[in-house]
C-alpha positions as CSV (number, residue, x, y, z in Angstrom):
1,X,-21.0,-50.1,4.2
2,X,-18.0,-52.6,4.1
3,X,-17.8,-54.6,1.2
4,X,-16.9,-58.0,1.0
5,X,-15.4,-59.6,-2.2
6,X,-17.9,-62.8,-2.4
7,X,-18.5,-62.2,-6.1
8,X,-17.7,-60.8,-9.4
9,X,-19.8,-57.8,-8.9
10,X,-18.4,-57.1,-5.5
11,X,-14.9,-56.4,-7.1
12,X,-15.8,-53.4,-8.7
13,X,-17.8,-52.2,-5.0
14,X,-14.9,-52.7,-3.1
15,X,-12.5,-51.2,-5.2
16,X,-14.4,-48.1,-5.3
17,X,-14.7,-48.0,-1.7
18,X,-11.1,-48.5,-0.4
19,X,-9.9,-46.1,-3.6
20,X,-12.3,-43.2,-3.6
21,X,-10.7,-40.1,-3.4
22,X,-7.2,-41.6,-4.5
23,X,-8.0,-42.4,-8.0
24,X,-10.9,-41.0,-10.5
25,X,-13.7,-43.4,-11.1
26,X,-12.5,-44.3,-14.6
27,X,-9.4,-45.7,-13.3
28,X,-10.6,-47.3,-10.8
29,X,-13.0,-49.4,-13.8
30,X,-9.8,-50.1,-15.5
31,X,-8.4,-51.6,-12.4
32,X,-11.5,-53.8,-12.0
33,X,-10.9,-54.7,-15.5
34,X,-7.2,-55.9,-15.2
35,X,-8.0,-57.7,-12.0
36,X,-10.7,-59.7,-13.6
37,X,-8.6,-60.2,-16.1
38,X,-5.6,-61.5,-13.9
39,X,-8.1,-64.2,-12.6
40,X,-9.4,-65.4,-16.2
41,X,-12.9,-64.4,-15.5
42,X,-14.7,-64.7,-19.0
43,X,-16.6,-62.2,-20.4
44,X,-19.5,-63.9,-20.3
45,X,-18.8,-64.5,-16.2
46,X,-18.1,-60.7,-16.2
47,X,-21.0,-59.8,-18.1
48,X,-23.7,-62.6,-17.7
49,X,-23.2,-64.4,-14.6
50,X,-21.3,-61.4,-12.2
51,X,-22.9,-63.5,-9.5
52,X,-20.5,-65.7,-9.8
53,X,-18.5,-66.7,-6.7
54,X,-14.6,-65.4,-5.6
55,X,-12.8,-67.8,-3.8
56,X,-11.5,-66.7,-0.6
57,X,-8.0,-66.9,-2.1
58,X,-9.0,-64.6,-4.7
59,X,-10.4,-62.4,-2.4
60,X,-7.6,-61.8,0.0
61,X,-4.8,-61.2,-3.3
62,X,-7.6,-58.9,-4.4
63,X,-7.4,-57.3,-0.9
64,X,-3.4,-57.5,-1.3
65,X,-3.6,-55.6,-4.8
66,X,-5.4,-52.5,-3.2
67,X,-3.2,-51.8,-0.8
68,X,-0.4,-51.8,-3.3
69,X,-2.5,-49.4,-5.0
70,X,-2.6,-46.9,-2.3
71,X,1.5,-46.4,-2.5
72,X,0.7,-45.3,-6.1
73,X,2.0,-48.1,-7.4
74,X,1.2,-48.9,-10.8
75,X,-1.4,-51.7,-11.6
76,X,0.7,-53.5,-14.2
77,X,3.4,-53.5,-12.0
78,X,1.5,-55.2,-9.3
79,X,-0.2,-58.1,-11.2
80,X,2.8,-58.2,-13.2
81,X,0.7,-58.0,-16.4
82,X,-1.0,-55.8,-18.8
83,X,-3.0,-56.2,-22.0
84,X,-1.5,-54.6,-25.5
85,X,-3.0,-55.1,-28.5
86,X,-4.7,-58.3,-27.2
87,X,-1.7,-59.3,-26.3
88,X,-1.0,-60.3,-22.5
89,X,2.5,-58.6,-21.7
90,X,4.0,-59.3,-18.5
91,X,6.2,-56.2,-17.0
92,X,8.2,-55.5,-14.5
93,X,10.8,-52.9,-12.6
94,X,13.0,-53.3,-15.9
95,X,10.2,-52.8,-18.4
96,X,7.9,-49.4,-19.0
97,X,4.3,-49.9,-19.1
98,X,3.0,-49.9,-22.9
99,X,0.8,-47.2,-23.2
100,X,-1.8,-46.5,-25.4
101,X,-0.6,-44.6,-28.0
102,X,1.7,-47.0,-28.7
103,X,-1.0,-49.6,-29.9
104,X,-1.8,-46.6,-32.0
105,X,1.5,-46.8,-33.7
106,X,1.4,-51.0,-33.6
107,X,-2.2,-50.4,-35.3
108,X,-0.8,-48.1,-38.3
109,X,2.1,-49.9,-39.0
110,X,-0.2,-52.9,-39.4
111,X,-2.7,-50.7,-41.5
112,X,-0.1,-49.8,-43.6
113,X,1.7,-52.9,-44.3
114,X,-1.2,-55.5,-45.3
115,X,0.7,-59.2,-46.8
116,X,4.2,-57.6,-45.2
117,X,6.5,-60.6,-45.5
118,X,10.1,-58.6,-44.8
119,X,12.4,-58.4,-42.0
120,X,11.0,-56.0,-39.3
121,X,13.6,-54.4,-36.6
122,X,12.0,-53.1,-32.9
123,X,14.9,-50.6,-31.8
124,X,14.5,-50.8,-27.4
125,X,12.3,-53.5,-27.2
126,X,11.3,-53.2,-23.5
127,X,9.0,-55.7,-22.8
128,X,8.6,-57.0,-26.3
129,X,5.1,-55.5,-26.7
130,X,5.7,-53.9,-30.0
131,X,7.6,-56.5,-31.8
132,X,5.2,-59.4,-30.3
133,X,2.0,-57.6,-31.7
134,X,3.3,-56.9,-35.4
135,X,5.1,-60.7,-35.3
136,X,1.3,-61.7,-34.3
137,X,-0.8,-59.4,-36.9
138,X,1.8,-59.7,-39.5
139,X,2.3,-63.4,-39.7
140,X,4.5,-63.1,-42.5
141,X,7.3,-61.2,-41.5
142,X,10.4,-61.5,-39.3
143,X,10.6,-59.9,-36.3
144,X,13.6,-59.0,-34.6
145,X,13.5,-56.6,-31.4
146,X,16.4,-55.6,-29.2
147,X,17.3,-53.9,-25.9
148,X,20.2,-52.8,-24.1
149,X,18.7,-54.4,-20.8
150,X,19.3,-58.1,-20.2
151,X,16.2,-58.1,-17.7
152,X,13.8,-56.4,-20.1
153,X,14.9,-59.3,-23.2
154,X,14.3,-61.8,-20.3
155,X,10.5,-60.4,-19.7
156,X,10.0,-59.9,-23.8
157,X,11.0,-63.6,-24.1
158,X,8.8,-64.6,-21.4
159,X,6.0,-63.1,-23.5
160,X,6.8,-63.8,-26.9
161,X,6.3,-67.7,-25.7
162,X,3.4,-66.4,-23.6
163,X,1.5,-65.4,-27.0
164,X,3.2,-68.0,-29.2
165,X,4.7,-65.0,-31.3
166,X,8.0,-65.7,-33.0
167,X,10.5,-62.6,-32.4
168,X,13.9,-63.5,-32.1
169,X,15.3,-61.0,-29.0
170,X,19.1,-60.0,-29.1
171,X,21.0,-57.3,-26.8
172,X,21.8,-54.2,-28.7
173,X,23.3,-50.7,-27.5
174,X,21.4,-48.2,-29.9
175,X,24.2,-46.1,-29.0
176,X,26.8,-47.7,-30.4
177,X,25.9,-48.3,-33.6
178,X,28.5,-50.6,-34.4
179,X,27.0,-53.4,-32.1
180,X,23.7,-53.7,-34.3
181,X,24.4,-55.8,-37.8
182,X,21.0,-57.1,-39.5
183,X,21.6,-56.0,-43.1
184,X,18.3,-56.2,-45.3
185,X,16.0,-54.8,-42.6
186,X,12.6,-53.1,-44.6
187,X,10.7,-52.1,-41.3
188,X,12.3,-49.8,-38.2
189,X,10.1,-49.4,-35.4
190,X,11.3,-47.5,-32.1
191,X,9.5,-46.3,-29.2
192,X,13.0,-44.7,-27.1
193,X,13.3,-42.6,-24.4
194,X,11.5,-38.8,-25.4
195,X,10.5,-37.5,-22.5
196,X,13.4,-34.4,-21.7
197,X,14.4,-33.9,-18.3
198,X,12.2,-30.0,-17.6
199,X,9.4,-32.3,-18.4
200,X,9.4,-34.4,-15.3
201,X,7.5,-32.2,-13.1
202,X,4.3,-32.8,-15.7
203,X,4.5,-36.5,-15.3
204,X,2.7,-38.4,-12.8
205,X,4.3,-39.4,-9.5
206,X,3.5,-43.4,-10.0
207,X,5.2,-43.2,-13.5
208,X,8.3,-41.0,-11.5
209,X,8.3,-43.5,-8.5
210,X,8.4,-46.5,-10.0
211,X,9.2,-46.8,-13.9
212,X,12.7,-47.2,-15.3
213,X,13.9,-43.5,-15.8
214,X,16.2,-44.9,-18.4
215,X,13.8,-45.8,-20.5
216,X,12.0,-42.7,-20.2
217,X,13.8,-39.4,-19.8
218,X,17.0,-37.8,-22.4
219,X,18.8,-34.6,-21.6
220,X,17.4,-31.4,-22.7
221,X,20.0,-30.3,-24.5
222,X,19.9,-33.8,-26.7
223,X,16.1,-34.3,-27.1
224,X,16.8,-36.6,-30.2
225,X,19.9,-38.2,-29.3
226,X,18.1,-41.8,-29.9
227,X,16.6,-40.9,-33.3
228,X,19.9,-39.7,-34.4
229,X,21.3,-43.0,-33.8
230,X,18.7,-45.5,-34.6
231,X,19.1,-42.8,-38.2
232,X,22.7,-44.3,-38.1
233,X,21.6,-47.6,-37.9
234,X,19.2,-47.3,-40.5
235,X,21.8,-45.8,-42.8
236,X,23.4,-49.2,-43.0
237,X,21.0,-51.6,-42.4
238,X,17.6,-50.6,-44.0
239,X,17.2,-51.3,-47.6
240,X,16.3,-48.7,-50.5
241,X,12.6,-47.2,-49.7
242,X,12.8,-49.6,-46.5
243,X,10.0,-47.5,-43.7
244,X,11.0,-46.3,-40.5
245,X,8.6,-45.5,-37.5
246,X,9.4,-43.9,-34.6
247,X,7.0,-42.6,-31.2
248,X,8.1,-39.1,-30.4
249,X,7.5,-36.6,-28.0
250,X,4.3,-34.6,-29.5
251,X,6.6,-30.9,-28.6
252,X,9.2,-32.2,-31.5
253,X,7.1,-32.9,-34.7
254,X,8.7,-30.7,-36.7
255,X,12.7,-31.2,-35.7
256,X,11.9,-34.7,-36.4
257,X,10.3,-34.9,-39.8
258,X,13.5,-32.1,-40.9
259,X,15.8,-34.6,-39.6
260,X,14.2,-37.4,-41.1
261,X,14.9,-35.1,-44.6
262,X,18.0,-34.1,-44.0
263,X,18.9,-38.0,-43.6
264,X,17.5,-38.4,-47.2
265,X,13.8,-40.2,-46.5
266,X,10.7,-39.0,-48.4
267,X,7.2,-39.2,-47.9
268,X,7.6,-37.8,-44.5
269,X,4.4,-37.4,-41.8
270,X,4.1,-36.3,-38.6
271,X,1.1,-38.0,-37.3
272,X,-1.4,-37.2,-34.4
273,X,-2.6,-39.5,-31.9
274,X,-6.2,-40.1,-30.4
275,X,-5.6,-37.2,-28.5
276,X,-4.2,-34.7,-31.6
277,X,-1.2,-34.8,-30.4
278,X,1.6,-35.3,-32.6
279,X,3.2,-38.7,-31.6
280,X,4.6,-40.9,-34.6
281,X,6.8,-39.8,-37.7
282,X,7.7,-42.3,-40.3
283,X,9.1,-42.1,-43.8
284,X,10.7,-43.5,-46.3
285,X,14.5,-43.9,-47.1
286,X,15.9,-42.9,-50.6
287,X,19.9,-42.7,-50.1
């Protein structure tokens, strides 16, 4: 049977029928989900009413989107927009795609910082996801992200308008220190680059193809070269029992929190995600 996209409910048929095979039925939902999304169906159009007609022009970008799909390129990539934290990110070429786990550590940091009304540092901003989420969820703080890539602070200030979330963006080289000067910060967040190099023949061939390998990948013989500096930063820039939280590779829980106490913080935990894997460490500076 051919499918033809004349409604809501069709979406989902056709998808499934020109992607079978290529991606597992669960992805293939989450693709409907994000395309319905892209075209500001409403959930009660989605839900209520999936009889509801698709325009012809709808229909053919729909068409469009899976054949991009079938190069393996990623979904967010090719409606140029993803959800985070019901937030509406936009990505690109320049910009990973936030992942879950990070809304994990956006969630926790939020959790654990009810009334905040400090100054809030994103180290590698990306896209802005991060620092647009807490700015939203903790209205009372200042945010401040940064990024060594003038096209990713382009996107993250596209989307901190996008949401109406008020981050100021700046360019910043985490690796030279010197760059960086926001005395007084009391949060550190950082999601860098964790993934070593022997790793890459695990990852997925759409995240290989086609996301920024500088944003992903460090040598293997300096696994926590981006921890050690944002640490450096932090040294002169966070105040007394100011919090750091960082998204780590789950194989390095324990090099991190004994580096995180070697650097003088207390109150250290290595924290698992959904998943139980270990994938945030944050503590608490003393000296």
């Amino acid at each position: 049977m051919v499918v033809k996209i004349q409604t809501i409910r069709d979406i989902k048929l056709y998808l499934r029928e020109e992607l079978n095979g290529l991606y597992p039925e669960t992805e293939i939902i989450a693709f409907t989900n994000l395309i319905k999304t892209k075209f500001r169906f409403t959930k009660l159009q989605m839900f209520s009413f999936p009889e509801s007609p698709v325009t012809g022009k709808q229909a053919a970008e729909i068409a469009r989107i899976c054949m991009e799909l079938k190069t393996g390129r990623p979904i967010q990539y090719i409606i140029g927009e993803t959800r985070f934290y019901n937030c509406t990110i936009k990505v690109n070429s320049s910009t990973l795609i936030p992942r879950p786990e990070t809304e994990e550590l956006v969630d926790l940091i939020i959790k654990e910082n009810r009334g905040f009304t400090g100054s809030l540092l994103d180290i590698g901003t990306g896209s802005g996801a991060i620092a647009i989420a807490l700015a939203i969820n903790m209205p009372g703080s200042a945010v401040t992200g940064t990024d060594i890539s003038d096209p990713a602070l382009d996107i993250a200030r596209e989307n901190a308008v996008l949401n109406k979330a008020s981050v100021t963006f700046t360019m910043s080289d985490m690796l030279n220190s010197g760059i960086l000067i926001l005395p007084g910060t009391d949060i550190i967040v950082s999601n860098p680059p964790y993934v070593r190099e022997s790793e890459k023949s695990r990852m997925e061939k759409n995240v290989l193809d086609f996301e920024p390998h500088s944003a992903l990948f460090v040598p293997d013989a300096e696994p926590l070269k981006f921890y050690k500096a944002i640490l450096e930063i932090a040294q002169r820039i966070l105040v007394m029992h100011g919090k750091i939280y960082f998204e780590i590779n789950e194989t390095l829980g324990k090099e991190m929190s004994d580096m995180l106490a070697s650097e003088g913080y207390s109150e250290i935990r290595v924290i698992n995600d959904i998943n139980g894997k270990e994938r945030f460490v944050t503590g608490i500076k003393n000296d």
